[in-house]
C-alpha positions in Angstrom: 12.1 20.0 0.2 8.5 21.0 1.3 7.0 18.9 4.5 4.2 17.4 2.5 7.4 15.6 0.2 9.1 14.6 3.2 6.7 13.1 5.1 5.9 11.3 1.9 9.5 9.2 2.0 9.7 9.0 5.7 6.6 6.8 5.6 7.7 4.9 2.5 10.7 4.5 3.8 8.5 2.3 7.1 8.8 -1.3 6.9 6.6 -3.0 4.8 5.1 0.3 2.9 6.9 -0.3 -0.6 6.8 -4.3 -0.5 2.6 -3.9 0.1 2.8 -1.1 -2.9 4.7 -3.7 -5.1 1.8 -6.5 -4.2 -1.0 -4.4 -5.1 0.7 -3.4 -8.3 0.1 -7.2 -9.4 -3.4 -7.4 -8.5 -6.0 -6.2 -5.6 -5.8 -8.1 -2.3 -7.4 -8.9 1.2 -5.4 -8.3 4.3 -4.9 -11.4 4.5 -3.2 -12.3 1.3 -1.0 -9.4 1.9 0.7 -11.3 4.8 4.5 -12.5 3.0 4.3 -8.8 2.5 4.0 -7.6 6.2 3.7 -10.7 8.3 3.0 -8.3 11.5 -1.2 -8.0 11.8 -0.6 -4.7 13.6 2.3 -3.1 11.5 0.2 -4.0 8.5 -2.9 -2.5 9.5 -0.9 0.4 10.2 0.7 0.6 6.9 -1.9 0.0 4.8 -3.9 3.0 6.5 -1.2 4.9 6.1 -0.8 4.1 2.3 -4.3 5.0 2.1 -4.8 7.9 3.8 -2.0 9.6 1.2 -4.1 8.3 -1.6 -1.7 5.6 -2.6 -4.6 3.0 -1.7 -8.1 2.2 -1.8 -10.3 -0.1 -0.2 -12.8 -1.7 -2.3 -16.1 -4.4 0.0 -16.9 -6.8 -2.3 -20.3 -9.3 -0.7 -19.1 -12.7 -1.4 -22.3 -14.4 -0.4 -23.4 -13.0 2.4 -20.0 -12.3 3.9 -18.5 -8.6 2.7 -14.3 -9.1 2.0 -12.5 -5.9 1.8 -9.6 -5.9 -0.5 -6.8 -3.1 -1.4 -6.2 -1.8 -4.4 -3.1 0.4 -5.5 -4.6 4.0 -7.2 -2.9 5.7 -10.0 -1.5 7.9 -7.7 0.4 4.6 -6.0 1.5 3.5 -9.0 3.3 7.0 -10.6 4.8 6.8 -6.8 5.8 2.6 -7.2 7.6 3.8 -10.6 9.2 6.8 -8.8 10.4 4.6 -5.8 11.9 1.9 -8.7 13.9 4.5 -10.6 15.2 5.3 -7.1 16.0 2.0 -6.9 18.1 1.6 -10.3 20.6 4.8 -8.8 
């Protein structure tokens, strides 16, 4: 298996990657809604630059008034990989 792969499932396989994967498959959300899917702030933050720095996620700013809210969004890419991860998950 090739680095690039393996690296890929060793940080899957971190707490909290594929349960934040499975959220944003339902909808885009802030960091803070995402918190019944990694209740630690710091472990969370880590994660979800983690997911997005492999293209998995994106961040979108939307201006809510005056106030900008960030919220995550799964890419295609995080989605073929969500699917992969499920199959796994049927073996």
């Amino acid at each position: 298996m090739n680095p690039r792969k393996r690296s890929m499932i060793y940080m899957l396989a971190q707490s909290y990657a594929i349960e934040i994967l499975g959220a944003l498959a339902k909808k885009p959300m802030r960091f803070t809604d995402l918190e019944d899917y990694g209740p630690n702030e710091r472990t969370r933050s880590q994660r979800l630059k983690e997911l997005e720095g492999r293209g998995l996620v994106t961040t979108t700013t939307l201006k809510i008034g005056r106030r900008p809210f960030v919220h995550y969004t799964l890419t295609d890419r995080g989605r073929v990989v969500l699917e992969k991860v499920r199959e796994l998950s049927e073996l």
